[in-house]
N, C-alpha and C positions, 0 to 999 in steps of 0.2 A: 631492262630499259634500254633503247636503244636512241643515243643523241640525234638530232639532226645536224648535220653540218651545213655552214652557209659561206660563201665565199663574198667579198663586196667587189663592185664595179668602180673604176676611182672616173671623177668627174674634172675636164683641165679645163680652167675657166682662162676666158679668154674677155678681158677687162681693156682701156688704154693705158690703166695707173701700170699694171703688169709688161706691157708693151714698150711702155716711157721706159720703166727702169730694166726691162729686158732680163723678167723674172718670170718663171713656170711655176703656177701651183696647182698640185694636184688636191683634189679631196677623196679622201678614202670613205665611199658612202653604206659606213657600217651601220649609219641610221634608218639602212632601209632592208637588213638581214632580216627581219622578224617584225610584223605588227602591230605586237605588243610588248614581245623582249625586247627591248630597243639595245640598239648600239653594243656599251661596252660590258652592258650587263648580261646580253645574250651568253657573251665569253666567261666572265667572271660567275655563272651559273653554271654552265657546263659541267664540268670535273667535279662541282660540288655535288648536283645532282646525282650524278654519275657514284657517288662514293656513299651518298644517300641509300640509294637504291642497294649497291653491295651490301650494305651493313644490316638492310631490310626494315628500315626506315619507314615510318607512313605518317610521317609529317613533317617541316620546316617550319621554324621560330628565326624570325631577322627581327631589325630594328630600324626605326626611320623614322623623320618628320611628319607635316602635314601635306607636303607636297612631293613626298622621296620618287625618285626612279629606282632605286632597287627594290621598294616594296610594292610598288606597282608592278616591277618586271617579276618578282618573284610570285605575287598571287599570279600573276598570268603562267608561269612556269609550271609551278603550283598542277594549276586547271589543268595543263596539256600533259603532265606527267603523269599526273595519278598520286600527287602527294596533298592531303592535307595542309595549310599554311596557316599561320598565328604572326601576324604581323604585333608586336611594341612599340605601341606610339609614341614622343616626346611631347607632351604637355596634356594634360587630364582635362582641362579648360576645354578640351577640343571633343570629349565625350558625345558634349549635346548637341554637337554643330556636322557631325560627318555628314550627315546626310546634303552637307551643304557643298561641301568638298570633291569637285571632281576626283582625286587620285584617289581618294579614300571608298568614295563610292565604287570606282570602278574596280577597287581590290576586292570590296565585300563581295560585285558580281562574281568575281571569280571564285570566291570561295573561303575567302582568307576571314579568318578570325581574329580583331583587333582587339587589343588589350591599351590600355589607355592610361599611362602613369606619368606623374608629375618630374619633372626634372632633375630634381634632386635623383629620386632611384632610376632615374637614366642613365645617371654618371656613372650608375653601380654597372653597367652591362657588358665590361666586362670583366668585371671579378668573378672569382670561381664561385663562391658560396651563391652568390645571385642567381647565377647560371646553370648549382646543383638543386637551388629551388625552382629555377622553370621547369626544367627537368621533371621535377617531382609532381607540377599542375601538369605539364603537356609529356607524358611517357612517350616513349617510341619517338624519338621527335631527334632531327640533327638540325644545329645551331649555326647560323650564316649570320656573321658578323655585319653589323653596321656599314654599308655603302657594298658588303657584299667579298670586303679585302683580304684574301687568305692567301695562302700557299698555293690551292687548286684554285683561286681567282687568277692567281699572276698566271699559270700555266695556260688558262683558259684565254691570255691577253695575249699570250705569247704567240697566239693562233692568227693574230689581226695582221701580220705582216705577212706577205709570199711573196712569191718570184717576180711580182709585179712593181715590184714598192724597192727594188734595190738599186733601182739608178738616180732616187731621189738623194740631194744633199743633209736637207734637213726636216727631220722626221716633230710634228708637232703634233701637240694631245693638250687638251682642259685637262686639271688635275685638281682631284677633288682627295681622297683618301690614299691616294697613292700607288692603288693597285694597278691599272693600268698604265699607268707612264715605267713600271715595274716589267709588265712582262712585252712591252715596246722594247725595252733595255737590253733585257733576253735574247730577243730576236733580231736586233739591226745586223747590218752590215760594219765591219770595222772602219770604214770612212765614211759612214751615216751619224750627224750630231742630232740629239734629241730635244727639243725647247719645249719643256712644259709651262701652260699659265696655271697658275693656281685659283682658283677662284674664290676664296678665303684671304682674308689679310695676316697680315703673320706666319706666314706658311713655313718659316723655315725649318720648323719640327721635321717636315716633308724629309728632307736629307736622310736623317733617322729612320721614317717608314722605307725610303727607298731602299736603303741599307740594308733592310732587315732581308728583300727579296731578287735584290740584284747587286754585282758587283762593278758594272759595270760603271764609270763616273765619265763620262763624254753625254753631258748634259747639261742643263741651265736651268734655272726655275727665272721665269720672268714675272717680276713681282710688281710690277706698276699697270697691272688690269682688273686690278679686283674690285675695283668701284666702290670701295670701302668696307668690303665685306661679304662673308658668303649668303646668295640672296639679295644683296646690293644693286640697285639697279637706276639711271638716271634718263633722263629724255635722251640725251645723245648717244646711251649705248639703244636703246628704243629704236629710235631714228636711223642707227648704224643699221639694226638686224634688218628692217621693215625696207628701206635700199637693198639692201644685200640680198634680199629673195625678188625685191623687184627688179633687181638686175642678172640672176640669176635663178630662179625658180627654186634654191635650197634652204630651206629651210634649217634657221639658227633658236636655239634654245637662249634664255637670257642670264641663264646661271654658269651653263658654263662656255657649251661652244660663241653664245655672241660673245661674249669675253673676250674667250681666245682669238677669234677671229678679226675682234677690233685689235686687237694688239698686235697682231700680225700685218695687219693693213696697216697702222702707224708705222710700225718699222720698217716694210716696205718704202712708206712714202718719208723717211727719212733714212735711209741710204742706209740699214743694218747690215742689205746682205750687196754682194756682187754681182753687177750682170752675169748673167746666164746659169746663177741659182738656181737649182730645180726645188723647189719646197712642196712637201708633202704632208698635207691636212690629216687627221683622222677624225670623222665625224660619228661623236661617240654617242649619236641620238638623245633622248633626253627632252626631245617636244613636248611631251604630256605636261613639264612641270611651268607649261609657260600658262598653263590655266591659273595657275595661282598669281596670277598679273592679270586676268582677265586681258589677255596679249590676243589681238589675230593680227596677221599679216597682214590685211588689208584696210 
């Protein structure tokens, strides 16, 4: 099997709020490496695949909501790789309704086979004995954790930054599971600060997941964007994203990047950083999941 590599183009937006406060930000436009792999799942696949294929694998078993990006990025992986896929759905309620469901539909195209369990044995996903019984329905098969977060995820995150991204100040990411704001950590420069939004409430666990894959602590979790919750969404962050592409043509997801992004615009327009700040976006894709809002930009 042989990966494809993808490098991003970073996008400087050129706004008056930016000009007033006499700040540069770039966007690192990883949402537009792949199609269908979006963003930061493209990375966080890579090395898994890749260790898939060594072991002689012919199938992938993940786990994910009704509306996930990594099990839609995974069936499309899936498709192009030559692996079989088994996606595990969170709630059994959703059985009779896929066909209703953009993300779910578009995984079945690809290939991917849904299993559909109730919440409770969700929580079991990952304990061993669970995970030596998937094993036992789907043989041959390697296991890609929930949002996609591993060891070969971070490594695969650690790929998002190059030569181009080192004169930025401060390095920012949506942070969902951990794993990419993990292998950003990896890879900065020694006077590059990291600012994740979490897009879950209560995220402080996050420190813990970070822990486990990086050592590095010149970072921040900014905890006042989560709009109550992950999947939480209100007219104003709406109204932010649906501006934010009409004034710029990029396109922002509602779960995580608009988040991030209002949160970074507030802080901006209340004096967080210093003129002549260089701030550097990472746009970890994640579009698809705004069908579950019945969201269009226009």
């Amino acid at each position: 099997m042989k990966w494809i590599d993808k490098s991003s183009r970073i996008d400087e937006l050129n706004h008056p709020l930016l000009q007033q406060k006499k700040i540069s930000l770039g966007i690192l436009r990883e949402d537009l490496i792949h199609p269908t792999i979006s963003g930061n799942k493209y990375r966080k696949l890579k090395y898994n695949l890749l260790q898939a294929a060594q072991l002689h694998k012919k199938s992938l078993i993940t786990f994910g909501g009704a509306y996930s990006n990594h099990i839609a990025a995974t069936a499309a992986a899936g498709k192009l790789y030559g692996f079989e896929t088994v996606g595990i759905i969170r709630g059994d309620e959703l059985e009779n309704h896929a066909q209703l469901n953009p993300t779910l539909s578009a995984a079945v195209e690809n290939g991917m086979q849904l299993k559909f369990i109730d919440r409770e044995s969700y929580r079991k996903k990952n304990e061993q004995v669970y995970l030596e019984n998937l094993l036992a329905e789907f043989p041959q098969s390697y296991i890609i954790p929930e949002g996609g977060t591993n060891r070969l995820a971070v490594q695969g995150c650690e790929e998002i930054l190059n030569q181009t991204t080192t004169s930025y100040h401060y390095i920012c990411c949506a942070v969902g599971t951990g794993g990419t704001i993990s292998g950003i950590l990896n890879s900065v420069e020694k006077d590059q600060k990291v600012l994740g939004f979490p897009a879950l409430k209560n995220a402080d666990f996050l420190h813990n997941e970070i822990k486990k894959f990086s050592l590095n602590i010149n970072y921040e979790l900014i905890n006042a964007y989560h709009f109550n919750g992950y999947a939480k969404i209100s007219e104003e962050l709406i109204n932010f994203v649906k501006n934010f592409y009409n004034l710029t043509k990029i396109p922002l997801d509602l779960i995580y990047t608009g988040k991030m992004m209002f949160g970074l615009w507030d802080m901006i327009q209340r004096d967080c950083f210093q003129p002549k700040t260089k701030i550097l976006v990472i746009h970890t894709g994640g579009i698809q999941g705004n069908k579950g809002f019945k969201f269009e930009f226009v």
